[in-house]
N, C-alpha and C positions, 0 to 999 in steps of 0.2 A: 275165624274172621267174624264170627256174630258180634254183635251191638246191642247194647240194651234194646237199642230201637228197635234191635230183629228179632229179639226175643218172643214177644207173642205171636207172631210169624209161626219163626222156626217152631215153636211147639207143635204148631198146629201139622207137620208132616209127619204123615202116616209111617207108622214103624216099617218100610220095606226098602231095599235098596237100593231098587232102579226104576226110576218113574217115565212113564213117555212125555213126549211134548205137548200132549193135551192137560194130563193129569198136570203137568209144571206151570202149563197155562192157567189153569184154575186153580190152584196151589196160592199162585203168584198175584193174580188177577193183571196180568200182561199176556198180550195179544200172542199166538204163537209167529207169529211174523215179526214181532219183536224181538222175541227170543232169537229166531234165527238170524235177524242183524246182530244184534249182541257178541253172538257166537263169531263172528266174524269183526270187531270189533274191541273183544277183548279174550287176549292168551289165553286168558285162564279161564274161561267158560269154554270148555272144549269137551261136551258130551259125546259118551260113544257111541259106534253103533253096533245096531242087531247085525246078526247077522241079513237080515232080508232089507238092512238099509236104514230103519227106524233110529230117531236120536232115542240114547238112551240117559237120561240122566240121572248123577247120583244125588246124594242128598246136599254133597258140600258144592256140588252147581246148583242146589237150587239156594244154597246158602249165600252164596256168592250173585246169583241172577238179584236172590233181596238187598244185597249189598248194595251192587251196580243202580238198580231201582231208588233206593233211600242216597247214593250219592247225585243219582241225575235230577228225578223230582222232588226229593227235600232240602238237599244242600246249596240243588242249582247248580253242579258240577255240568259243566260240556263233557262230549263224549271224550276227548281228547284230555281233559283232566280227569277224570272220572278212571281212564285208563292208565295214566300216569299216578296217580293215587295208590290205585290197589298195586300195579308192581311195586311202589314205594314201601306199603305195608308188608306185601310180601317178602322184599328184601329188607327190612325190619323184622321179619320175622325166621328170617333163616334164609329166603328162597335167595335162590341168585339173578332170577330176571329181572332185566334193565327197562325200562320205560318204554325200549321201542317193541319189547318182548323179546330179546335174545338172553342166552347162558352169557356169563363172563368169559371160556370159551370162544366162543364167537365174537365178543368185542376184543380181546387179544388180536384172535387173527386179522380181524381188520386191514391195520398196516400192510399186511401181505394182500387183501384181497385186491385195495385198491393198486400195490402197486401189480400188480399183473391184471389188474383192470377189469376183472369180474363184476359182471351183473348185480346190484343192490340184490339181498334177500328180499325175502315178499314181507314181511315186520320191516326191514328198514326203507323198502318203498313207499310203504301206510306212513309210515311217520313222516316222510319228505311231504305227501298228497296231506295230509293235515297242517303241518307245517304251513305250506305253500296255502292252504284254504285260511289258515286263521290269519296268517300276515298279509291275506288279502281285503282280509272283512277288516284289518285295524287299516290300512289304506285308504278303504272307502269312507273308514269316522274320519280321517284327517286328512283327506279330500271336503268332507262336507261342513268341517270345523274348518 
């Protein structure tokens, strides 16, 4: 997923496997409090952890945190495109997750969840609460138009 743009970036991490979330803060020069919205925010920034609890991350989340980074502050991506982006590239690129972050799998069964009436997953609740937040903020432009 590098970019030219991420290239003198990505050079710059240290040949080792698994960084903490300080080290990816200063890597990155983003807040660790941003990181950990991120992390919840989008599928695929999903760092492990230690066993004692610690995020752990690899080098392709910190690839991906520059990614997220260069689409929010240079492109001007909202968090909600910005997230819709990267599963686009990644289903360009082989993956199968859909934009609200589910397998193919799971949009199949669909049909069947609704009809026995099952709870939304927790990706297809985030996408309804964005949803419902950006068709709010277009309401209030044409409200004041």
């Amino acid at each position: 997923m590098a970019t030219p743009a991420q290239a003198p970036a990505n050079s710059s991490i240290p040949d080792k496997s698994l960084f903490r979330i300080g080290e990816v803060s200063r890597l990155t020069a983003t807040k660790t409090f941003v990181l950990r919205y991120w992390e919840t925010e989008f599928p695929t920034l999903q760092p492990v952890k230690s066993p004692s609890g610690h995020r752990l991350y690899r080098r392709e989340d910190i690839e991906t945190v520059f990614e997220i980074k260069r689409l929010l502050y240079d492109e001007g991506f909202t968090i909600v495109g910005a997230r819709k982006h990267l599963a686009d590239q990644a289903a360009a690129n082989g993956g199968t997750s859909s934009s609200i972050g589910e397998s193919s799998a799971d949009q199949t069964a669909a049909p069947a969840r609704i009809a026995r009436r099952e709870p939304p997953s927790r990706a297809q609740r985030k996408f309804l609460l964005d949803l419902h937040e950006e068709l709010l903020a277009v309401l209030t432009l044409l409200e004041r138009g």
